[in-house]
VOPAVEX-805445 format. One record per residue (C-alpha): x, y, z. Coordinates in steps of 0.02 Angstrom, whole numbers, plus 50000, padded with zeros to 5 digits. Example, Ala and Ser with C-alpha at 12.3 -4.5 7.8 and 13.67 -1.06 7.14 Angstrom:
% residues 2
     x     y     z
 50615 49775 50390
 50684 49947 50357
END
This chain:
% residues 325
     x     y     z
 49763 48055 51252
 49636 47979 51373
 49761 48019 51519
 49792 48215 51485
 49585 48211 51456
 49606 48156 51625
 49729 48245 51700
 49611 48409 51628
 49466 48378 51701
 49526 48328 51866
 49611 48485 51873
 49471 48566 51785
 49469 48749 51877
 49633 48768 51894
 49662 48746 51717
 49484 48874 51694
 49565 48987 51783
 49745 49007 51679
 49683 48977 51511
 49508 49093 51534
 49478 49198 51678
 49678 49243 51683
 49679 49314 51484
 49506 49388 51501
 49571 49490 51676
 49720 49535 51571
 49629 49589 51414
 49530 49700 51519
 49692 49775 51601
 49774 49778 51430
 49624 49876 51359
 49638 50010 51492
 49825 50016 51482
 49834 50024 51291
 49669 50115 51227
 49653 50116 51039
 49547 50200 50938
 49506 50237 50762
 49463 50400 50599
 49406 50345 50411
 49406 50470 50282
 49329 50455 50086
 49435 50508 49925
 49328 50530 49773
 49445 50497 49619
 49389 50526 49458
 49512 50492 49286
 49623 50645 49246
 49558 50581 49072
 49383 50675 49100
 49477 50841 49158
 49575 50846 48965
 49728 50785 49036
 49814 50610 48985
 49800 50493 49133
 49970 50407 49080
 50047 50563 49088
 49995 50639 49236
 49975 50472 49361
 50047 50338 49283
 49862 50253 49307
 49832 50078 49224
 49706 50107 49109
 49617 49928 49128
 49590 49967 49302
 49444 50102 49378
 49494 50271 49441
 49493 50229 49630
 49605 50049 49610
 49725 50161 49533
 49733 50294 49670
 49720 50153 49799
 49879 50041 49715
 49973 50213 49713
 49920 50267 49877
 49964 50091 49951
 50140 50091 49879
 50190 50263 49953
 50121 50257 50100
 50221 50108 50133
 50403 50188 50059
 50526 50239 50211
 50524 50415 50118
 50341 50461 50143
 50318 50403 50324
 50482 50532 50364
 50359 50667 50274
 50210 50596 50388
 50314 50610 50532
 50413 50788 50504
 50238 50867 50474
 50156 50790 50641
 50318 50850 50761
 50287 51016 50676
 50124 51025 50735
 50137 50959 50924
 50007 50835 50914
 50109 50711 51038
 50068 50697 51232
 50205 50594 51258
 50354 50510 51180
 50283 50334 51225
 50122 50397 51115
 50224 50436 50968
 50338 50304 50956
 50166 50179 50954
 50077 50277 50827
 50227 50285 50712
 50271 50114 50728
 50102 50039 50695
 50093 50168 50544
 50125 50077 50411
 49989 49913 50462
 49867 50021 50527
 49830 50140 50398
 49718 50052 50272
 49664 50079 50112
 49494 49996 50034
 49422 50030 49867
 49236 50039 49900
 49168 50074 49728
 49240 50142 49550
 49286 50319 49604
 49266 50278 49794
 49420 50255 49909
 49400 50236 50100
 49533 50262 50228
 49555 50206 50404
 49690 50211 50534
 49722 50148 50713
 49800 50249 50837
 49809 50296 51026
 49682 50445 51033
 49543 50474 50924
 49569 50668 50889
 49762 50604 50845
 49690 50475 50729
 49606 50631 50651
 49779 50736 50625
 49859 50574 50577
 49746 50560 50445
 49727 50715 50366
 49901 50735 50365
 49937 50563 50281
 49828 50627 50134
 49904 50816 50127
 50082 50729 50114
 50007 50607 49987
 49940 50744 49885
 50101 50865 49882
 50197 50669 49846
 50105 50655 49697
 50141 50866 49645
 50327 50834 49667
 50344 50685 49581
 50238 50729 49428
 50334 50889 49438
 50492 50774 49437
 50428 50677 49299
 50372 50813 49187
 50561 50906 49236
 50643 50744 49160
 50528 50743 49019
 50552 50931 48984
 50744 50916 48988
 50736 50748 48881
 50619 50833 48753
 50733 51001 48759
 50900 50913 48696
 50800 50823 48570
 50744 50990 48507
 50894 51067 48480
 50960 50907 48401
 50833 50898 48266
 50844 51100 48248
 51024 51057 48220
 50982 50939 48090
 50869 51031 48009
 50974 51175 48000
 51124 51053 47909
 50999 50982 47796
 50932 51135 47743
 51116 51198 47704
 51152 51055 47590
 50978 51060 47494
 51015 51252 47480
 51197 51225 47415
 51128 51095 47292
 50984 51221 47214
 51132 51365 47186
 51240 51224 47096
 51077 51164 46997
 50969 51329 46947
 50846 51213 46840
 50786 51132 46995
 50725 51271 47042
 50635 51303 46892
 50565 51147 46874
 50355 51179 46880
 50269 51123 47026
 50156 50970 46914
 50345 50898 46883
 50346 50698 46960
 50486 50652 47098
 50551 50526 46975
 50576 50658 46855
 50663 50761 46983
 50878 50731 47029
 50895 50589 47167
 51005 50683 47268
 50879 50819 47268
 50725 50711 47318
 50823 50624 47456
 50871 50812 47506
 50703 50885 47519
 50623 50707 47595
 50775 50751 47727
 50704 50940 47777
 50520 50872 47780
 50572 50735 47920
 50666 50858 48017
 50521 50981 48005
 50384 50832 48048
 50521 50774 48178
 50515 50980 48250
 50346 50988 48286
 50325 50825 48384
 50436 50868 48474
 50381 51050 48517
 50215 50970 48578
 50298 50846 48686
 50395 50980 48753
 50226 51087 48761
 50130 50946 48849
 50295 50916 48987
 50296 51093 49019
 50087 51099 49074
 50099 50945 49168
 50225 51049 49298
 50137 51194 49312
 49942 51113 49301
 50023 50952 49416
 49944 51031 49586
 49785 51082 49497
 49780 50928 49416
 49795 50815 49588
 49662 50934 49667
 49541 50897 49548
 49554 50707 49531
 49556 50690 49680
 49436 50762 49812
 49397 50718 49992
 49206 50686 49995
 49206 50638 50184
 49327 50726 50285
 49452 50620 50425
 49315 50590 50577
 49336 50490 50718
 49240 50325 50740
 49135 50269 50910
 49226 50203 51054
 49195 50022 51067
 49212 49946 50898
 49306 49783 50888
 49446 49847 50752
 49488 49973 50889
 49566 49844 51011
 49728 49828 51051
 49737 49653 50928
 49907 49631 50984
 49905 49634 51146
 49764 49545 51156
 49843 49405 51048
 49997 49379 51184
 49879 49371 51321
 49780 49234 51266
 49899 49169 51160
 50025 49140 51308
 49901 49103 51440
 49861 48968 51339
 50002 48895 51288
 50051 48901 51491
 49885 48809 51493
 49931 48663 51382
 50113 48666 51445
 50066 48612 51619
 49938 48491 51566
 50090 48424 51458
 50190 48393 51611
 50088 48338 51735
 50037 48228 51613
 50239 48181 51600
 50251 48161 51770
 50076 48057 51799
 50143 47862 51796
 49999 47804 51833
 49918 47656 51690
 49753 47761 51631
 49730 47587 51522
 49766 47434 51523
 49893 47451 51346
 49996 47543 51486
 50021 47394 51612
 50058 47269 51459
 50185 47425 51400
 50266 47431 51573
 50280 47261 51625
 50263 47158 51450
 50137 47057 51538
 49969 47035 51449
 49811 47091 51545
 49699 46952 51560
 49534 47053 51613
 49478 47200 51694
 49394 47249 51847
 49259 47392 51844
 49260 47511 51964
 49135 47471 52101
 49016 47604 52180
 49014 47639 52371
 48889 47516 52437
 48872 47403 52315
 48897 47212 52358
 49002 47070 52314
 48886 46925 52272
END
């Protein structure tokens, strides 16, 4: 250890030079050639609970957690599916917003790391993203949260669709039952008049078995009708109120801006990172081999290690001048 110590600070500006003043001259060059900047936005979120609709049916929202670490865990997951970055993607070629193909391809591959989502109070989500050109960062941003917004319409849509079809067959099902069961228990009055006679005050024990189990039959199918008629009612408002619904839960309360030139987050972290990462490790990997190729003893372990020959005592070094007495 004592001999790359050495070795370093006998070589100390050369080693200055590759593993400081060479990364910082590069950072500099990297930060003109690959200029970042950033846009935040604000979502306010508030429960679909408060607007009369059921959360669970509408967002699939945990209800344990608050309204904006619900829209920030959905917002997270979709943004990073393959599917929604297409969207993302389709809707920014449409609009030109590219000045060059190099410019696209490093927005849209640093997509999915640079756009960040941060829950900054109950109803409060904030939203950031990292890209070439700060006006871009803008478009990028406000159309990451109009696809977002028609993602959640078509697949509450698709949800309530299912739901609607699921709940329809059901229907007709229990109509269908209801229909046979009403048959029988009308085939068994005709073939037992008195039944039909009997007074209202008469007890179900008093009453035939077969007619009790009949008519308890028709009243579950009936029960089993209108539960499932508002299922079927609720399916069919959460497709047509699902836009309406997204626009009011969720509102942008500070529109996409772009943030001042010079903040830190707005360098180029990556670049940066293989400049000084590999200047230094060039650093460290010439000190390691001059080091390899330096036999000289730095101590006096080294001699007895060379030539297995205990060192009896050891001479200081003697200043220029000084005299032998």
């Amino acid at each position: 250890m004592t001999k790359y110590l050495d070795i370093l600070f006998h070589h100390l500006i050369g080693f200055a030079l590759i593993m400081l003043v060479l990364p910082a001259g590069l950072s500099v060059l990297f930060i003109m050639l690959f200029p970042t900047a950033q846009a935040g936005g604000s979502l306010w979120v508030t429960d679909p609970a408060y607007l009369g609709v059921a959360a669970t049916q509408t967002s699939n929202w945990n209800q344990y957690l608050t309204p904006a670490q619900n829209a920030s865990d959905i917002m997270t997951q979709i943004v990073a599916t393959e599917a929604f970055q297409k969207q993302v993607i389709a809707k920014l070629d449409s609009s030109n917003v590219w000045r060059s193909s190099q410019e696209r391809s490093d927005t849209l591959s640093a997509f999915p790391t640079s756009m960040k989502v941060t829950v900054t109070g109950s109803h409060l989500v904030t939203l950031t993203i990292t890209c070439p050109r700060a006006d871009l960062c803008v478009q990028v941003l406000q159309t990451t949260i109009s696809v977002y917004k028609d993602t959640l319409d078509q697949q509450q849509q698709q949800q309530a669709k299912a739901a609607s079809g699921f709940y329809t067959a059901q229907l007709q099902q229990a109509q269908l039952a209801l229909g046979n069961d009403q048959t029988a228990l009308d085939a068994y009055l005709l073939r037992n008049p008195s039944v039909r006679l009997a007074p209202p005050s008469t007890k179900t024990t008093d009453l035939p078995s077969e007619y009790v189990q009949l008519s308890q039959r028709v009243t579950a199918d009936q029960g089993t009708i209108q539960t499932l008629q508002s299922k079927l009612g609720d399916a069919s408002f959460n497709s047509s109120a699902a836009n309406e619904v997204n626009n009011s839960a969720i509102r942008i309360v500070d529109k996409p801006t772009a943030f001042p030139s010079g903040l830190l987050s707005s360098l180029p972290k990556k670049q940066l990172a293989i400049a000084w990462g590999g200047c230094l490790g060039l650093g460290l990997g010439i000190l390691l081999l001059l080091g390899w190729l330096d036999r000289s003893a730095g101590e006096p372990r080294d001699l007895e290690k060379a030539l297995n020959v205990a060192v009896v005592a050891k001479i200081p070094l003697m200043k220029s001048g000084t005299r032998l007495q």
